[in-house]
N, C-alpha and C positions, 0 to 999 in steps of 0.2 A: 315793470310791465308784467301786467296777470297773463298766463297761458292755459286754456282750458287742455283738460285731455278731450282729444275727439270721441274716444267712444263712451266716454262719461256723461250721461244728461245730467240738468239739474233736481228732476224730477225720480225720485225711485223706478226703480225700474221692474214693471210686469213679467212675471212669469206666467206662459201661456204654451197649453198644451198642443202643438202641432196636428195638424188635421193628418186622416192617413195619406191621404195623396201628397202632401207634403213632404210625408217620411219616408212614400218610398220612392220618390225623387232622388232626397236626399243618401238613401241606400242605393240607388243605381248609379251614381258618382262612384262609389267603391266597384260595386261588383261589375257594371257596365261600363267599361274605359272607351274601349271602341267596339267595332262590327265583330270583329275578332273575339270581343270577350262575350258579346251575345252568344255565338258560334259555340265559343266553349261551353257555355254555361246549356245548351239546349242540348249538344248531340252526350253529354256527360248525364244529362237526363235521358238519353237513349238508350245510352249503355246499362244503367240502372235497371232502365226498364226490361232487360234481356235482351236486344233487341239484339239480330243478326245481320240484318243489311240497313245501311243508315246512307240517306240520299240527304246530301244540302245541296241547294240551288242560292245562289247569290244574282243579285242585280245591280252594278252601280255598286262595287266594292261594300255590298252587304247596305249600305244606306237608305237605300229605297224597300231591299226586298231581303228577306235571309226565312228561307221556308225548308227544313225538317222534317226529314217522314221515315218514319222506321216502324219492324213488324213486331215492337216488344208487346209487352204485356198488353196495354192500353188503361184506360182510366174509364167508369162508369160515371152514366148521368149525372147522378148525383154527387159526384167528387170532383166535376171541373168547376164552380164558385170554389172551394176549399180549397183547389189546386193553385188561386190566383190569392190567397190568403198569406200575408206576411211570416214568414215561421208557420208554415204548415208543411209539412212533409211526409214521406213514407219509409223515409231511410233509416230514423232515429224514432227512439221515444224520450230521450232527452235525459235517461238516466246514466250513463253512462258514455260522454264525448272523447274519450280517448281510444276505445273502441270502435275504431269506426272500420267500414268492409266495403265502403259505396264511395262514387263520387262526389255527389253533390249530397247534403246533408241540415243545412242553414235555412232551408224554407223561402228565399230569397228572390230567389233567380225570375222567376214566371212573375211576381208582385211589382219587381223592378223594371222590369221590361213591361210590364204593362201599362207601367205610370208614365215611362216618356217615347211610347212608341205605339204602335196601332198592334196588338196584340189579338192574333184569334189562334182558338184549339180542337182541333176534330181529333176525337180521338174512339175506337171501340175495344171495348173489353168481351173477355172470351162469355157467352149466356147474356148478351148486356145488347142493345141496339145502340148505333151509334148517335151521337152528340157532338153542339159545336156551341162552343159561347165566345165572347167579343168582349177585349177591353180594349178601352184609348182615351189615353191621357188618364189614367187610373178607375175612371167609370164603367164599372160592369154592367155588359148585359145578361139578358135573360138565355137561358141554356136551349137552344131548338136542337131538335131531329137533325142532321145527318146523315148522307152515303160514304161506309165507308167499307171496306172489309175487314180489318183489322190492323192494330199497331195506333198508333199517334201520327199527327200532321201538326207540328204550329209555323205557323207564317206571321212573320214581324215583318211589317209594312212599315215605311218610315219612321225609322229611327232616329230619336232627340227631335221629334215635331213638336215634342212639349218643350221643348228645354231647346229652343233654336241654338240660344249659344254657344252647345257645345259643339255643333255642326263648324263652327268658326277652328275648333282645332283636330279637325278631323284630314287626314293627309289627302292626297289624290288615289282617287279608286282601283290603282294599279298597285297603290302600295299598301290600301286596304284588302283589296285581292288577298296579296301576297302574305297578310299577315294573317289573315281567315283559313289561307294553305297550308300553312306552316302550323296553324292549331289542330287541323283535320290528319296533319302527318305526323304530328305529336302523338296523338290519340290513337293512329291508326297502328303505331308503334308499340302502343302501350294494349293495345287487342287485336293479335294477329288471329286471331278467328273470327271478326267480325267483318261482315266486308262494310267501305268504305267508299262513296264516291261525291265527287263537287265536283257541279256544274256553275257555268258562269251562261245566264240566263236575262243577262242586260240587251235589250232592244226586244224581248218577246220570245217563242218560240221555244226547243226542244235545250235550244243553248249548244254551249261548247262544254264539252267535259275536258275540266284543266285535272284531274287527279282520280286514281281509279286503284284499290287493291281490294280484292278478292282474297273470300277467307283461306286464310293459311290450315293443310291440316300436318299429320304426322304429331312425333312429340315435341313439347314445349318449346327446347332449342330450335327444333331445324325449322318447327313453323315460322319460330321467332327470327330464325338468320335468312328465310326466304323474306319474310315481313321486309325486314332490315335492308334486305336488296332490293326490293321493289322503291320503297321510301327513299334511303341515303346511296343507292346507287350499286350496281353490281360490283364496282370497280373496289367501296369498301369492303364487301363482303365476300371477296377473293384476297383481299389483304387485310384482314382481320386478324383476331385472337381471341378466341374462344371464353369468357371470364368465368370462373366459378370457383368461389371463396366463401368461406364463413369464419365468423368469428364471435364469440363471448351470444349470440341471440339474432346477430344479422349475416342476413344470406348477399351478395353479390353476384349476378351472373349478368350474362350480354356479351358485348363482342366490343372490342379496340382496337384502331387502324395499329400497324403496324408503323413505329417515327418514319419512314421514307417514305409512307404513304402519310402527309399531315397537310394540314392549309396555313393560310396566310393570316386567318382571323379565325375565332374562337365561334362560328357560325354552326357548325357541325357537332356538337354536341349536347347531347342526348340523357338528362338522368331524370328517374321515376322512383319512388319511395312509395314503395305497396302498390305498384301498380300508379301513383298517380302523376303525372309527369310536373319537374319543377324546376325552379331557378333559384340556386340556395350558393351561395360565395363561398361557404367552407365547399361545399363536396366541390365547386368547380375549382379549387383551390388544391385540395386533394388530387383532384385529378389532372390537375399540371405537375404537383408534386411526384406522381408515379410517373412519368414523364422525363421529369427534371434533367435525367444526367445522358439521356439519349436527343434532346430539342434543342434547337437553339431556342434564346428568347424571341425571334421574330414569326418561329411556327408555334401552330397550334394542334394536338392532337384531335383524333377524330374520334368519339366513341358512343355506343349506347349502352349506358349502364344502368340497372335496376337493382336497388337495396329492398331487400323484405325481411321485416320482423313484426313483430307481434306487437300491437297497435297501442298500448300501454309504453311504448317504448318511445315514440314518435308522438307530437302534438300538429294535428294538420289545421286547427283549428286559431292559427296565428292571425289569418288577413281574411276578408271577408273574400279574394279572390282564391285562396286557397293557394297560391302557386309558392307559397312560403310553408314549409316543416321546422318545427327545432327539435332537434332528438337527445332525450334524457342526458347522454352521454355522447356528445359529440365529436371525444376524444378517439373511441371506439370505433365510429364509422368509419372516421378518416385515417386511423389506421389502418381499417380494413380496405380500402379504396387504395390506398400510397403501396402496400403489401401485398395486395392481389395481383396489382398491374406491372408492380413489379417480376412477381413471380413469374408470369403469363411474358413477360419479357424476356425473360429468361430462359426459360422454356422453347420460345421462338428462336434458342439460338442464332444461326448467321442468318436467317431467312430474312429478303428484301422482299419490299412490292415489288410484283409487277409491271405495276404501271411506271416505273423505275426504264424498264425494257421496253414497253409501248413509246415510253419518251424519245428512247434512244431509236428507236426503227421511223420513227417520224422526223428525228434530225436527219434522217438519210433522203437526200435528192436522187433518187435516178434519169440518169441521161436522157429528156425525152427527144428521142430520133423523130417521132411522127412513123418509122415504117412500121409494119406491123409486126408482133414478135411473135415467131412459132418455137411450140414446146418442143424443145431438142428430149432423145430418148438418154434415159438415166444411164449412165455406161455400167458395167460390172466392175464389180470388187478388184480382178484380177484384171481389167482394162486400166484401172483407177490404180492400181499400183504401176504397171508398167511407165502408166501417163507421169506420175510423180519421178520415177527412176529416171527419165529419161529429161526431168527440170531439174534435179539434184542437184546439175555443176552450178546453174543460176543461183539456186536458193542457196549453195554453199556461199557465193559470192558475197551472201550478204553475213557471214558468221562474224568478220573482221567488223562490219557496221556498228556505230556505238548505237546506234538511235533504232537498229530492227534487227535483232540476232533472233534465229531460228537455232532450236535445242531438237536432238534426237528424242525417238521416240523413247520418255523415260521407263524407268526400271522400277518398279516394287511402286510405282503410282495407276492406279488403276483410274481406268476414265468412265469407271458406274458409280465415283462417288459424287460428294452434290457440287464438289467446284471441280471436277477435273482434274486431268495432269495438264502442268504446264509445260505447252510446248514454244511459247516467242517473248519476247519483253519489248517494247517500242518505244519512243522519247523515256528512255532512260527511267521510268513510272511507271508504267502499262502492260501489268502478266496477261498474255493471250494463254488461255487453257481451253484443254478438248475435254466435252461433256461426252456424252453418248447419244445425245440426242442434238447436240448444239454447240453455243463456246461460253467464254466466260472471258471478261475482261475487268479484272483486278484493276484498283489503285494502290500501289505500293504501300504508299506512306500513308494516305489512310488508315488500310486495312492497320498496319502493324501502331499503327498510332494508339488505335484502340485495343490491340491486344496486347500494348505496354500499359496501358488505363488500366486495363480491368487488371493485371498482374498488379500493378501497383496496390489496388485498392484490394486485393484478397491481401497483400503482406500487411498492410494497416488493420484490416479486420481483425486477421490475427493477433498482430503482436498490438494493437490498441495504438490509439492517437495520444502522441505525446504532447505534455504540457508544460511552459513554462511560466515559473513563479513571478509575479510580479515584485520588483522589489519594494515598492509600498503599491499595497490594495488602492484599486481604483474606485472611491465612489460616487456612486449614483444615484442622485435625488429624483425619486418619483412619488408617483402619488399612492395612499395604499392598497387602491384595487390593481392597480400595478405590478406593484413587488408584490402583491399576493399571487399575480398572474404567473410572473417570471421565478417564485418562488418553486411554484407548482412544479414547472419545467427544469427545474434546476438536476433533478438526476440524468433527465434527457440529456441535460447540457455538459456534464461532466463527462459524459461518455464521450463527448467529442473534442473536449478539452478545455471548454470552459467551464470553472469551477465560483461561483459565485454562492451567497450569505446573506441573509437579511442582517440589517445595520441599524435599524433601531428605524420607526417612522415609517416614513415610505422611504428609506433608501435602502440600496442594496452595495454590498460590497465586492468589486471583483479582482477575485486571487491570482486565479490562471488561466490563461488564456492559448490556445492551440500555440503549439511550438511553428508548425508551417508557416502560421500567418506571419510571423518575424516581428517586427514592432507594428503593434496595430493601436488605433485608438478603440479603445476600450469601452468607450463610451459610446461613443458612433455606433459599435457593432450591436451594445444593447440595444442599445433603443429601434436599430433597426428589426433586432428577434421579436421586441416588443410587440412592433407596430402587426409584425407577420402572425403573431400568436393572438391578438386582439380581432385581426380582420378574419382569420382564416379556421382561427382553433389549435393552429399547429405552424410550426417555423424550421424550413430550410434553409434560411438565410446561410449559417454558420456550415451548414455539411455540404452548402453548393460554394462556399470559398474555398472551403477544404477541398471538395473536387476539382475544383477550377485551375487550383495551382496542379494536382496530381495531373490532369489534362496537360497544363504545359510542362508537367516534366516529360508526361509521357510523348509528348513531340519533338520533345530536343533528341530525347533516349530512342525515337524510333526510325527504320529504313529511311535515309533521304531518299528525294525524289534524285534522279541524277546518277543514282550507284546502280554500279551491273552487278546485275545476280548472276548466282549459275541454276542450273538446273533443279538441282537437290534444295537450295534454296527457296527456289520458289515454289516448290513443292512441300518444304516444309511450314510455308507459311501457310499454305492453302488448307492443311489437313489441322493448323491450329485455329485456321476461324472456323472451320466445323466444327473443331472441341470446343469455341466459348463462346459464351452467351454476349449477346447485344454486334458481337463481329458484322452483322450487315451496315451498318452505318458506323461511320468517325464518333467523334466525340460532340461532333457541332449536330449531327443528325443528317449530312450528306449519308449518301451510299458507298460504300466501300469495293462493289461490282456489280457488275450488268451481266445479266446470262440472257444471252439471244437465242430461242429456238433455230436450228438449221432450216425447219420450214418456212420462217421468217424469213430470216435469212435469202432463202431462195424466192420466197413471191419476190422480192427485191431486185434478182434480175429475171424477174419474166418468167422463171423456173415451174410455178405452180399453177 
């Protein structure tokens, strides 16, 4: 029985040049996905344009309406037909695409949208009177007169009226909303001098403004970490870390939640590459990897981070939406990303969120009586000690208690450093220490969990990760863009103690393999480094097993929960997580203590 192929006629087949309307349908399938990527594509043309305040108004989750107005430069009479021109632009002259200093660049954007949506542009330029011309459905009109004062206006009326069917995969208008917001706080991120505002203008009228920042001024950073608090929240930008790294031609700066401050899903995060904000799997990979050894797998960190180098460095010019980079040397970046954030972690010492403390003062219930409560006056110092002298037999009572022993006031622990002297221990776990302004409540075996971690892993730095020899080499068959990949990495890999050889082909041979790991399969462990170097550019497969186990040594080796301290004890622990870095969370990324304000404290019973 004969089977024809379906897309084969019997008849040759014509080649036939596509009319333009045609083409730039076909071009707004890339560059126009949804309302969202209009959105981008217009106020990204604002920003070019110098603009300073940039108003979008949506109707109907940008479907019906997505109208634009900013006070940039503007466009003359004469250049709105050319403005609607397939590859016409002002950003490029086409000699040189690696150098690029603008958003938009591709000539695209205005021709697309006017092939499957009602497309009109008021726009005046400075010596120029103002104009407005009209596409829809790709058919230009003629250019009239205009009121305007200056800047640009475009209004896109019905979007995909040419193209119904893509209306069929368009979500519901709350979630188009939402994704039109989320471009406009992308952008607003990415220019903390420009103000910023979206309205939701569905059923008529002046509308609802869902999103408003106001130009940021000062220098670069602080414009940028006020930016950053208005956008992703105050609560990041009081538990942040400050970024700023360089490395071999790329600059790194921006701010990272601190691990206790993380989420649940990988939503909050934030990278730009010259300014242009993007979605690229190495750097979000990177950026789990600085991460790595403070998270569990089920958080996610929070960060805003901006790479800038020199435009020959970087290719932006991958996808017709732009929101894809590949950089010359993508070993490079992500070094610098895993190593910055590290550092900045480091640096952060024992310092927890906040909102660590905010959590704990909201698990508190106070009694509500219904009477009303009046502020009792503060007693004095010397009222305040008499009061205590005169509880001492009670509070003595409890020193024999295994589950709440109270400790004298200690000796050579001063209470102006940042955790206190410890003065109580409770269920056998739980250091109470005095701040100067407050308390501090320790977890034991947490804390000392990670300060056996991190010791463990300064004696490995040192003395080097041991290796053992395999008594016959293990090999492994791959393909040869493979063992070229994993060849690459092969000094990376030695330093951690696997020791692998190309083997003739695509296979590789492996010698040795970490002594911690005990009997591993060998093979397994490749191909998982594989899989992590091929997705990401770079593989911690192998240094997070090697952590994994140092973590469960460091939990057998550290304070149970259960054991009485004494005094000097707990005080010597308290003065070693000030001495080391990462001490505010365990090894899983919990917190290691809570410091509650005394004024907290007191609004709690009524006090304030």
């Amino acid at each position: 029985m004969m089977h024809h192929a379906p897309h084969i006629g019997q008849d040759s087949p014509i080649i036939r040049q596509l009319d333009e309307a045609a083409i730039n349908r076909i071009a707004a399938g890339e560059v126009v996905e949804r309302p969202a990527s209009a959105v981008k594509e217009l106020v990204e043309n604002a920003i070019d344009a110098g603009a300073r305040r940039i108003l979008v108004d949506i109707a109907d989750g940008g479907k019906t309406l997505i109208r634009i107005s900013d006070d940039g430069c503007g466009m003359a009479p004469g250049d709105l037909p050319l403005a609607l021109a397939r590859h016409a632009t002002s950003k490029i002259d086409g000699t040189d695409l690696l150098n690029i200093h603008s958003f938009g660049f591709r000539g695209e954007a205005l021709a697309s949208l006017g092939a499957v949506g009602r497309l009109t542009i008021t726009s005046r330029a400075s010596g120029h009177d103002g104009a407005e011309i009209a596409v829809t459905g790709g058919k230009v009109g003629a250019v009239r007169p205009a009121a305007l004062n200056g800047g640009t206006v475009i209004t896109l009326r019905d979007l995909f009226h040419a193209t119904p069917a893509r209306l069929k995969f368009m979500r519901t208008d709350r979630a188009e909303a939402q994704a039109i917001g989320d471009v406009i706080k992308r952008l607003a991120m990415a220019e903390p001098s420009i103000s910023f505002t979206l309205r939701d203008v569905s059923g008529g009228g002046e509308g609802r403004q869902t999103f408003r920042a106001d130009a940021e001024t000062g220098d670069l950073f602080h414009a940028l970490h006020a930016r950053l608090a208005r956008v992703i929240g105050r609560d990041f930008a009081d538990n942040s870390m400050r970024i700023d790294a360089e490395r071999d031609g790329f600059r790194m700066t921006g701010c990272a939640g601190l691990p206790t401050y993380s989420r649940g899903t990988a939503v909050a995060q934030f990278l730009f590459v010259n300014g242009r904000p993007v979605r690229d799997r190495m750097l979000i990979g990177a950026l789990r990897a600085g991460y790595m050894d403070v998270l569990s797998r089920d958080r996610h960190p929070v960060a805003a981070l901006f790479i800038d180098c020199e435009g020959a460095l970087v290719d932006v010019n991958v996808h017709p939406a732009k929101s894809e980079v590949r950089f010359r040397d993508p070993g490079t970046v992500r070094g610098l990303i895993v190593s910055g954030l590290r550092h900045a972690l480091a640096e952060a010492g024992h310092r927890a969120s906040s909102t660590v403390a905010a959590g704990t003062l909201g698990a508190f219930t106070p009694e509500q009586t219904g009477a009303r409560v009046y502020q009792m006056d503060r007693p004095s110092q010397q009222a305040r000690a008499a009061s205590y002298a005169a509880q001492a037999p009670g509070f003595a009572d409890m020193a024999g208690d295994y589950s709440a022993r109270s400790e004298p006031a200690p000796t050579g622990a001063p209470m102006n450093t940042p955790l206190g002297a410890a003065r109580a221990q409770v269920h056998e776990n739980y250091i109470i220490a005095q701040t100067e302004d407050g308390i501090v409540i320790v977890d034991q075996h947490a804390a000392h969990e990670r300060l056996v971690y991190e010791r463990l892993k300064r004696e490995q730095s040192g003395n080097g990760i041991a290796a053992q020899a395999l008594l016959i080499p293990e090999i492994v068959d791959l393909s040869e863009a493979e063992c070229a990949t994993l060849i690459d990495a092969a000094p990376d890999l030695a330093v951690l103690g696997l020791s692998i050889e190309a083997f003739g082909g695509g296979a590789v041979a492996v010698r040795e393999t970490p002594a911690l790991l005990g009997n591993v399969d060998a093979r397994a462990l490749i191909l998982d480094v594989l899989d992590e170097l091929t997705d990401q550019g770079g593989s911690d497969t192998l240094r997070a097993r090697i952590d994994a186990i140092l973590s469960r040594m460091s939990c057998h080796g550290s304070i149970r929960s259960g054991r009485r301290m004494q005094a000097d004890e707990m005080n010597a622990l308290l003065r070693e997580m000030e001495a080391t870095p990462l001490s505010g969370q365990c090894n899983h990324g919990r917190p290691t203590y809570v410091a509650l304000k005394l004024s907290d404290i007191e609004r709690l019973f009524g006090r304030s």
